[in-house]
C-alpha positions in Angstrom: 0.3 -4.9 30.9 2.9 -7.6 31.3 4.4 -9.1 27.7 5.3 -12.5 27.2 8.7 -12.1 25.2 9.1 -14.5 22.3 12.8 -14.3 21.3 13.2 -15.6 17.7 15.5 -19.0 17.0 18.8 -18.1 16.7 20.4 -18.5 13.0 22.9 -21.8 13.3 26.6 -21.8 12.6 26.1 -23.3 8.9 23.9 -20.4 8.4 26.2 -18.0 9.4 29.2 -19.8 7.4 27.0 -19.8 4.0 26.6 -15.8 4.2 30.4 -14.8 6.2 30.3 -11.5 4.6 26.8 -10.7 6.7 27.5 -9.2 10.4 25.7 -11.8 12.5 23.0 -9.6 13.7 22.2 -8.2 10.0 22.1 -12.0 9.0 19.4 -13.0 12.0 16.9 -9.6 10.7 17.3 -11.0 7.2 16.3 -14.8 8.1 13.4 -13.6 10.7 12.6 -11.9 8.0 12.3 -15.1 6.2 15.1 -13.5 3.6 17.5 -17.0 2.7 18.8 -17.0 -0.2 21.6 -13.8 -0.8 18.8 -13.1 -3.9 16.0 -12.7 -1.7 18.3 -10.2 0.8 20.1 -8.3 -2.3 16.6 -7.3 -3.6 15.5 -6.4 0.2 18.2 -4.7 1.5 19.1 -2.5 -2.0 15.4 -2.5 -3.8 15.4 -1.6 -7.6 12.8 0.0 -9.3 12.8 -1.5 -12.3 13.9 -4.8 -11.5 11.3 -4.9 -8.6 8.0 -3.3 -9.3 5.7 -4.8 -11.8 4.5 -3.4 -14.7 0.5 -2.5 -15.2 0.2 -4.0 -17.9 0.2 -7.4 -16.4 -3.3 -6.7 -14.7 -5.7 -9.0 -17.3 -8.5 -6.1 -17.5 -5.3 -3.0 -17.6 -6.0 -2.6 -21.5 -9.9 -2.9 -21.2 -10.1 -0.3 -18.6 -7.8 2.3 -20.6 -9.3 2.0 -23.8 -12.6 2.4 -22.1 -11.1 5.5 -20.4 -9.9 6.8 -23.5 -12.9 6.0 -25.3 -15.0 8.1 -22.7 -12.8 10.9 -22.9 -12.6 11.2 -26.5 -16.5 11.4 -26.5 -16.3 14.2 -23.9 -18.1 11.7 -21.7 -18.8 12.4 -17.8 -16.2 10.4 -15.7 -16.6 10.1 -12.0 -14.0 8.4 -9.3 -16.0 7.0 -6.5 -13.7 6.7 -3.4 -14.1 5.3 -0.1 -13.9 8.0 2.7 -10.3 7.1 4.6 -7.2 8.2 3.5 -6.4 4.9 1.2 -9.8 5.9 -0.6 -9.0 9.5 -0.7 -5.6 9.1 -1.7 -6.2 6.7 -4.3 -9.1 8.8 -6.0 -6.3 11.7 -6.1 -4.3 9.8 -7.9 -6.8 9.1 -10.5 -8.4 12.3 -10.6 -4.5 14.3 -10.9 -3.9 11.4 -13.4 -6.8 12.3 -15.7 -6.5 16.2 -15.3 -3.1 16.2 -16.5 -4.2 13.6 -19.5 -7.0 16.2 -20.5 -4.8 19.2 -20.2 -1.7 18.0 -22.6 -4.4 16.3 -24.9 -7.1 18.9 -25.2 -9.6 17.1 -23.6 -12.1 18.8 -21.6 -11.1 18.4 -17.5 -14.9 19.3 -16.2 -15.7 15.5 -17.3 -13.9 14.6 -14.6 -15.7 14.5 -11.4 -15.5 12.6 -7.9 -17.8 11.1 -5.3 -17.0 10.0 -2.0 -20.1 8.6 -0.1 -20.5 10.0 3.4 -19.4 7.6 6.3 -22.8 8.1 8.6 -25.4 9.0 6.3 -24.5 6.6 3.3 -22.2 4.1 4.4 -19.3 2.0 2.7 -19.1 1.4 -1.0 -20.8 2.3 -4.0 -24.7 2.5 -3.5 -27.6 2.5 -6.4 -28.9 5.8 -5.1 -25.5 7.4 -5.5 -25.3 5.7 -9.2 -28.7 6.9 -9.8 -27.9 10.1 -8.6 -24.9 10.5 -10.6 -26.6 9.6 -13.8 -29.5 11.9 -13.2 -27.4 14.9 -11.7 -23.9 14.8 -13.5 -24.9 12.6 -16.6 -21.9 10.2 -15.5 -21.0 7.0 -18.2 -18.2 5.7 -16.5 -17.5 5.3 -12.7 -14.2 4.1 -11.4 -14.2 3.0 -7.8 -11.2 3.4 -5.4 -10.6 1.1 -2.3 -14.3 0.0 -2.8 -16.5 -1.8 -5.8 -15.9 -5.4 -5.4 -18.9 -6.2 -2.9 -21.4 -3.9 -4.2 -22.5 -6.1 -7.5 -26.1 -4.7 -6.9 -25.2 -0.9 -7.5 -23.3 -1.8 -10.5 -25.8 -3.7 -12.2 -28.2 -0.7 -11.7 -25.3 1.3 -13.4 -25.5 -1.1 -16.4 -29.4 -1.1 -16.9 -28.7 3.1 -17.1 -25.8 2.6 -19.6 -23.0 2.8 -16.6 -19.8 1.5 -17.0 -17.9 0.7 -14.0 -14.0 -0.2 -13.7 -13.5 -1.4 -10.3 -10.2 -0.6 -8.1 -10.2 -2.5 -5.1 -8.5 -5.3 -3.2 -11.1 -6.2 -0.5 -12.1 -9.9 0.1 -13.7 -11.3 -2.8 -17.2 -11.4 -2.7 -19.6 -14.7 -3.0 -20.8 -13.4 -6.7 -18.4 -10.8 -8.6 -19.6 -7.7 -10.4 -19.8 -6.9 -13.9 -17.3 -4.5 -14.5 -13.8 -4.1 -15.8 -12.4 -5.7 -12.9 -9.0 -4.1 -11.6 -8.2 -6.3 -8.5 -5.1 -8.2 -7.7 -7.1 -10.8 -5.6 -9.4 -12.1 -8.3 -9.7 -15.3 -9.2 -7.4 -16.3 -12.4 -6.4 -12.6 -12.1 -1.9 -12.6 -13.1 -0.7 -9.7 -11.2 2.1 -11.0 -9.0 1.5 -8.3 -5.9 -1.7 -9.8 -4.0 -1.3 -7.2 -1.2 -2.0 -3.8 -2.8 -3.9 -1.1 -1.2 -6.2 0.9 -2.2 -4.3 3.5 -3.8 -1.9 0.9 -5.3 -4.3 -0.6 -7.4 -5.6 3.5 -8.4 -1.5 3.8 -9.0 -0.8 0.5 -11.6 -4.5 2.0 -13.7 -3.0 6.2 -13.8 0.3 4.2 -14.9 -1.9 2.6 -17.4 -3.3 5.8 -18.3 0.4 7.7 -18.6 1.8 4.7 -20.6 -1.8 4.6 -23.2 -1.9 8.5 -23.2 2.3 8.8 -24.3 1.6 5.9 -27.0 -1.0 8.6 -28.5 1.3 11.2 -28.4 1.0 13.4 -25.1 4.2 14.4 -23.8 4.9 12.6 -20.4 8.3 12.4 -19.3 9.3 9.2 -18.5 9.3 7.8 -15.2 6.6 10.6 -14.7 3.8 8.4 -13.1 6.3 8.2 -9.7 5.2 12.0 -8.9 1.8 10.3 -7.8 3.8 7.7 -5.2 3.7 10.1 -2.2 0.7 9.2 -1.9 0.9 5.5 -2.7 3.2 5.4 0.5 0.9 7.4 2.9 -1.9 5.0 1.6 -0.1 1.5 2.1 0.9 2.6 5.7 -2.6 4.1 6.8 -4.1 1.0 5.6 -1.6 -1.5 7.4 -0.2 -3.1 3.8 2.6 -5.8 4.6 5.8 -3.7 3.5 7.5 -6.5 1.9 8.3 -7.5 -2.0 6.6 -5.0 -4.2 5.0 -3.0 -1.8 8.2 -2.3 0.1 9.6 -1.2 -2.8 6.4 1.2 -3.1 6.9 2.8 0.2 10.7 3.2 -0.2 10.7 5.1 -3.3 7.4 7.0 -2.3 9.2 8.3 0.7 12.0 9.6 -1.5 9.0 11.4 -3.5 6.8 12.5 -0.4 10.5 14.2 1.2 9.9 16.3 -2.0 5.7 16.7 -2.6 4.9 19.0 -5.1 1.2 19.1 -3.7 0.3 22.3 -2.3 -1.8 20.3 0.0 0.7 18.1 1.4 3.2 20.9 2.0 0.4 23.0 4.2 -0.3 19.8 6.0 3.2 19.5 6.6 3.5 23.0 8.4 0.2 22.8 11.1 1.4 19.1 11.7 4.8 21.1 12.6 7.2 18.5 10.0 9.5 19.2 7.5 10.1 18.3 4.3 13.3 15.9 4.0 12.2 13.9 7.3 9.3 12.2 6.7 8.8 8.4 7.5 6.5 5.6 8.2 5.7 7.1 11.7 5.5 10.3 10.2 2.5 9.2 8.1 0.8 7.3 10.6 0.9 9.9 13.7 1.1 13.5 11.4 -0.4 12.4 8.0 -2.6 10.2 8.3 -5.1 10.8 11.0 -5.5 14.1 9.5 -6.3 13.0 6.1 -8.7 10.7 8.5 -9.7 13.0 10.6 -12.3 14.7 7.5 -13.8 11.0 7.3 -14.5 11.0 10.4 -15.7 14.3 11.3 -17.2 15.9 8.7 -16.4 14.6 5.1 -13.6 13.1 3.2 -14.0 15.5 0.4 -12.3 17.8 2.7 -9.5 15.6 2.6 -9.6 14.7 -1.0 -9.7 18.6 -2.0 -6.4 19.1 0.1 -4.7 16.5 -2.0 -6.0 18.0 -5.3 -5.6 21.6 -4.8 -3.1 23.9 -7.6 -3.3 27.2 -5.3 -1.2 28.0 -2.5 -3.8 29.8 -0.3 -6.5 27.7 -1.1 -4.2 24.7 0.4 -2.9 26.6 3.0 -6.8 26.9 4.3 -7.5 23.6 3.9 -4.9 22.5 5.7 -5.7 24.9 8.7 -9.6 23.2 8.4 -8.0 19.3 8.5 -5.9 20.6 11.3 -8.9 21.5 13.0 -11.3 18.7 12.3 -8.3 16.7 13.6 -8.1 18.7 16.8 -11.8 18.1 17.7 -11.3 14.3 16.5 -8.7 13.9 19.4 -10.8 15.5 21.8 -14.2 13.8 20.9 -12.4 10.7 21.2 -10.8 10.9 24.3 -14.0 11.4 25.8 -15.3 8.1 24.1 -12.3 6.5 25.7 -12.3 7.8 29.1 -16.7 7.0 29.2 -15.6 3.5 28.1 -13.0 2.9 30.8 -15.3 4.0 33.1 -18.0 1.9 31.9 -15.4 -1.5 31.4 -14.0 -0.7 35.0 -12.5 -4.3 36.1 -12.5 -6.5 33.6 -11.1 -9.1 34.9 -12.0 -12.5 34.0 -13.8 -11.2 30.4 -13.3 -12.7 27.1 -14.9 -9.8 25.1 -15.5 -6.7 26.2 -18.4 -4.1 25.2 -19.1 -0.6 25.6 -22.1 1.4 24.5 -23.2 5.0 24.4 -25.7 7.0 22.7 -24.1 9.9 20.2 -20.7 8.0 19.9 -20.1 8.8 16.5 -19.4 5.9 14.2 -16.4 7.4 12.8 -14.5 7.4 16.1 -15.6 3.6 17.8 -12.8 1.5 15.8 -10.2 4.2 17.0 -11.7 4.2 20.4 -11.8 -0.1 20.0 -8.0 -0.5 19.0 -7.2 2.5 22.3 -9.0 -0.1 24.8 -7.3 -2.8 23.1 -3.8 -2.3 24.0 -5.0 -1.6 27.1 -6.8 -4.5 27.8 -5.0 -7.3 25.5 -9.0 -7.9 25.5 -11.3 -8.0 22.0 -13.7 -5.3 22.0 -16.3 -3.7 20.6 -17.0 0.3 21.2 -20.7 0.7 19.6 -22.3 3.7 19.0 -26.4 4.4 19.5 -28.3 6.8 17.3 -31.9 6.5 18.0 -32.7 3.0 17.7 -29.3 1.7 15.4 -26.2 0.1 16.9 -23.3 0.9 15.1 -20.0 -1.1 16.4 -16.4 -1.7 15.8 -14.2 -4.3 16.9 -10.5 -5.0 17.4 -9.3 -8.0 18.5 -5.8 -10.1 19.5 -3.8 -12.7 17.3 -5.0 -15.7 17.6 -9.3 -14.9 18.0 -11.1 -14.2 14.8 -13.6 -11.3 15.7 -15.9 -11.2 12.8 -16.7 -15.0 13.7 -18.2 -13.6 17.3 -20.2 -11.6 14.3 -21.4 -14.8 12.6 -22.2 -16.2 15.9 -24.4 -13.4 16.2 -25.6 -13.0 12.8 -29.3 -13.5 13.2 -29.7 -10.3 15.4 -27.4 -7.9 13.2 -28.5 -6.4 9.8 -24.8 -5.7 8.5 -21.4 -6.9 9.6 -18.2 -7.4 7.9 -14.3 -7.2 8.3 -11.3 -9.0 9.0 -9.8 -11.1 12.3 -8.5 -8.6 13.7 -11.2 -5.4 12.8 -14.6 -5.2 12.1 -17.5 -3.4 12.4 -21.2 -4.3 12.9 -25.0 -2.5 12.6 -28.3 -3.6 14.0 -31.9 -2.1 14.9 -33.8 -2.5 18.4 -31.9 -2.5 21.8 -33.4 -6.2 22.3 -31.2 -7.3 18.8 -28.6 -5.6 20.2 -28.4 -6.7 23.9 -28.8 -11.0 21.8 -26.1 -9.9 19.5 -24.0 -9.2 22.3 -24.6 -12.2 24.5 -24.3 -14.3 21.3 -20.7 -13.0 21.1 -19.8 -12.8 24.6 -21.1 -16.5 25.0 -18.4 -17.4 21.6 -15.9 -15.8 22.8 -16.1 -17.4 26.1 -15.6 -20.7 25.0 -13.4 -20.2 22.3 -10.6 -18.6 24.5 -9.2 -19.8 27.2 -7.4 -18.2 30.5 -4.5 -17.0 30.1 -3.9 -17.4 26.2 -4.7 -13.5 25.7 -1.4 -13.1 27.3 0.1 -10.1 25.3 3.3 -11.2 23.3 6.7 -9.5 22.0 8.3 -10.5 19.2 12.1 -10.0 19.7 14.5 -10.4 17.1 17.3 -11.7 18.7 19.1 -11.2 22.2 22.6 -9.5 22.0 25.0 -7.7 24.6 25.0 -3.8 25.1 28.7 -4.4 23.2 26.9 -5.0 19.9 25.1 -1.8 19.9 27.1 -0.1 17.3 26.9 2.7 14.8 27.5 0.0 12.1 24.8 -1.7 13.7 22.8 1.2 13.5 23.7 2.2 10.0 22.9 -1.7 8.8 19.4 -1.7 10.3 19.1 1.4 8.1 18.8 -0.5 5.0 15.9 -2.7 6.6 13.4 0.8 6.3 10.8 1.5 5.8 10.0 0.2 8.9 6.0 -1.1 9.2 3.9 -4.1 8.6 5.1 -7.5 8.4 8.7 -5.4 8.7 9.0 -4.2 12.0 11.1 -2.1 13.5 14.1 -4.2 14.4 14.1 -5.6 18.2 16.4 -6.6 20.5 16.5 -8.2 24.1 19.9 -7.8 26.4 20.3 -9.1 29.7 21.3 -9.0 33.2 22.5 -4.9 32.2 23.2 -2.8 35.3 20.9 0.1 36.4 24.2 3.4 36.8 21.3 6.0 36.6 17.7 6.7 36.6 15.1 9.3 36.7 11.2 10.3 35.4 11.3 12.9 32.4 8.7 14.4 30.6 5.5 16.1 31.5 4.1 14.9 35.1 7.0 12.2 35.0 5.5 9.7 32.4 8.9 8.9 30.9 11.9 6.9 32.0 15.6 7.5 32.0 18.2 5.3 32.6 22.1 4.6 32.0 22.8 1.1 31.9 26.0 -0.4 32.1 27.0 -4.0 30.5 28.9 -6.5 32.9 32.5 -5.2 30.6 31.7 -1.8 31.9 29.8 -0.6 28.5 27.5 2.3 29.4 24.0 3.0 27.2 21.9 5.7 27.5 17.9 5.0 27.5 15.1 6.3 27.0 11.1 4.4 28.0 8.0 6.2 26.9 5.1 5.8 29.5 7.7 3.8 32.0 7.6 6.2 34.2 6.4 4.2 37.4 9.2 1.9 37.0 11.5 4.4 38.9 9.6 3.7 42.1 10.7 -0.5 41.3 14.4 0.6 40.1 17.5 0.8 42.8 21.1 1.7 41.8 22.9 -1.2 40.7 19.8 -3.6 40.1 20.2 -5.6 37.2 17.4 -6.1 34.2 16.5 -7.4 31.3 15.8 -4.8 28.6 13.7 -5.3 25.0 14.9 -2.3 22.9 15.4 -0.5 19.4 18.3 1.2 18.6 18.0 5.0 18.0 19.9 8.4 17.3 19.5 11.2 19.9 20.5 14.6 18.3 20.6 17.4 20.6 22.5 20.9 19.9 23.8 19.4 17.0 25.4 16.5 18.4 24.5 13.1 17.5 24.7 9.9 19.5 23.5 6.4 19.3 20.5 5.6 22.3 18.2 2.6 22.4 14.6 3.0 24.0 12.8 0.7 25.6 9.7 -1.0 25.3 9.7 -3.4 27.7 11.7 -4.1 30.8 12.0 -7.6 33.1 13.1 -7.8 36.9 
């Protein structure tokens, strides 16, 4: 689908004379990145640990939860984590249970209190229910729950849990609800609440309480190291990229330093994954989390359950964790597969959508853990909003993705009064209603919004470029400059650039059945570039020797037999 490129303003000359000592190009990332003062792009460039992460404490409920903690481990009372089932819910409800092992095994506490619940996706649904508090009261005679990535909506559950002498310390960072809970509320986005980092995931909240824990547990006398508690940032990072966190202030630092830590895992788990994903220790990334890591961790959620994923990321013995990993490798196999299928039906059922505001497809067995992957596939198709639902009898069970600039959960409140459940954000959501008549309103409810809220042609897909330079500029102190700007992710991009009028030297398809391109380009001084486009294929049936176009790229490395040289590939080309 054609892009619209949107090339960013150009830094001034006063700009440029206030900061000499910044190469140009460095000084344009910074400022896009709205870094302007040389404070703001010393701490982003060269992060600090202890000048840029906040400390725990500064949570308002931090001492109340650890002193309840405390209080129920001293008793030899039941504790159980209750995560959500992806891999921010997983992760996070590692971190607490690992935490609270290694607190019962220095202090003699007794580690069998410590149990975890994560609620199936299909049969039980999102959040904390009362039937799961009941049943861990009746079953597992749990006194305090701690929820991970989940809690703040589900006020009714926790109540229950306080009429049969629950206590509940909530980890979230959802949207606030209209009424809050009563618990011991661990949440950056509460109202009044001081923590300065409003963009924690999941996990990241899970991480600031088991720092808690370390810090109260080494003021009564255990024996943790100090700087101990960053052991449990591997999985911090894989949790604030598999849940889309904006990589900037705090949690930027977050990712950095738990990449340092995940390029050394000591979870069995992790390692095993490592091996069927076919990486290495020592090169993991961003992209390495969210194409190797993360949809396996997923995958269990999805599939099966998430406690296959959790007990990968909690397992001491090596051949335990190496057959774990071989079961997440295959969940995540028949994950791909089942939803390919979803994808190719819903092409087929779409066919030309031309002239649509809001596209829906339906089909009966469509498993509700695959239609938001299925949704966000279609959309980048599409440039469209859609919904991929999923029929089970007589329930609907949808997810939706949408563009920049349309709000998809307000299609959902449009259609509110024939839906029993909805919820998400403006770009995702998800939706469930009873009766094929309730669904087939719903849909013309939201096909009728979306209609008149957009209009033809502003669903044009855009790039955002970072600034236009020559093929001259590409560099390998360019290169090694941009290096300082990872971890590359949300709301910190991979840097991109735009050069143009570049000469086509050479060209050919690559890959299997042709579906890449590869080109030499040449600059109007004579500079060559190699290139490489993944899925441009069909542009070598448009491309003539000695055509000239205009390129969008990122600048990469291409190592082959040891050698080493700089490349840019392409992700979008202009005639």
């Amino acid at each position: 689908m054609a892009k619209r490129w949107h090339i960013a303003e150009p830094i001034t000359p006063d700009i440029k004379h206030q900061f000499p000592e910044l190469d140009p190009v460095v000084l344009q990332l910074l400022w896009n990145r709205g870094k302007r003062t040389q404070e703001d792009m010393d701490v982003f460039l060269r992060p600090d640990w202890s000048r840029d992460t906040f400390d725990p404490a500064l949570f308002s409920n931090m001492v109340q939860a650890t002193e309840r903690i405390f209080s129920a481990l001293t008793k030899g009372e039941v504790i159980t984590i209750h995560g959500d089932y992806d891999a921010d819910g997983t992760c996070g409800t590692a971190v607490l249970f690992t935490t609270l092992r290694d607190i019962c095994r220095k202090m003699g506490f007794d580690e069998s209190n410590i149990t975890t619940y994560i609620p199936h996706r299909e049969k039980e649904g999102y959040g904390l229910s009362i039937s799961t508090v009941e049943h861990l009261v009746e079953h597992d005679k749990t006194k305090v729950v701690i929820t991970v990535d989940c809690g703040i909506s589900n006020k009714d559950a926790i109540d229950r849990g306080r009429e049969l002498g629950v206590d509940t310390i909530v980890c979230d960072h959802h949207t606030m609800p209209p009424e809050l809970p009563h618990a011991i509320l661990i949440h950056p986005q509460v109202p009044g609440e001081t923590f300065p980092n409003k963009h924690l995931c999941g996990t990241g909240v899970a991480f600031k309480l088991a720092s808690g824990l370390i810090a109260q547990a080494r003021a009564r006398g255990a024996e943790f190291p100090d700087g101990s508690e960053k052991w449990l940032l591997d999985l911090v990072a894989i949790a604030t990229v598999t849940d889309v966190m904006p990589l900037t202030g705090e949690n930027r630092v977050l990712e950095r330093y738990g990449l340092l830590v995940l390029n050394k895992t000591r979870r069995k788990g992790i390692q095993k994954l490592l091996d069927v994903a076919g990486s290495s220790l020592g090169e993991l990334d961003t992209v390495s989390i969210g194409f190797q890591i993360g949809p396996r961790l997923n995958a269990a959620g999805r599939m099966t359950h998430a406690n296959e994923a959790l007990a990968l990321l909690i397992e001491e013995d090596e051949l335990e964790a190496t057959k774990l990993a071989m079961r997440l490798q295959e969940i995540n196999i028949e994950r791909q597969k089942a939803s390919q299928e979803m994808y190719l039906e819903a092409k087929r059922q779409l066919g030309d959508v031309t002239g649509q505001s809001l596209l829906v497809a339906v089909q009966e067995g469509w498993g509700a853990g695959l239609v938001g992957l299925v949704a966000g596939k279609l959309l980048g198709d599409y440039g469209i909003p859609v919904f991929v639902v999923g029929k089970e009898g007589d329930t609907y069970v949808g997810s939706g993705r949408s563009v920049e600039g349309f709000d998809i959960t307000q299609a959902l409140h449009h259609a509110k009064d024939f839906l029993d459940k909805f919820g998400g954000h403006p770009q995702a959501c998800g939706f469930s209603t009873t009766s094929q008549e309730r669904f087939e309103q719903a849909v013309k409810m939201m096909k009728a919004f979306a209609m008149e809220q957009i209009q033809e042609g502003s669903l044009e897909p855009t790039l955002d470029v970072d600034a236009e330079i020559s093929l001259e500029a590409i560099s390998w102190e360019l290169f090694e400059a941009i290096q300082l700007f990872r971890p590359f992710g949300q709301a910190n991009p991979t840097p991109l650039f735009v050069a143009r009028k570049v000469q086509v030297s050479a060209f050919s398809s690559v890959g299997k059945e042709g579906g890449h391109l590869k080109l030499r380009l040449q600059s109007q001084t004579g500079k060559l570039v190699e290139a490489i486009g993944f899925r441009l294929g069909d542009w070598v049936e448009k491309l003539t020797l000695g055509c000239e176009l205009d390129v969008a790229f990122e600048i990469q490395v291409n190592e082959w037999n040891g050698n080493r040289s700089l490349q840019i590939r392409i992700v979008d080309l202009q005639q």
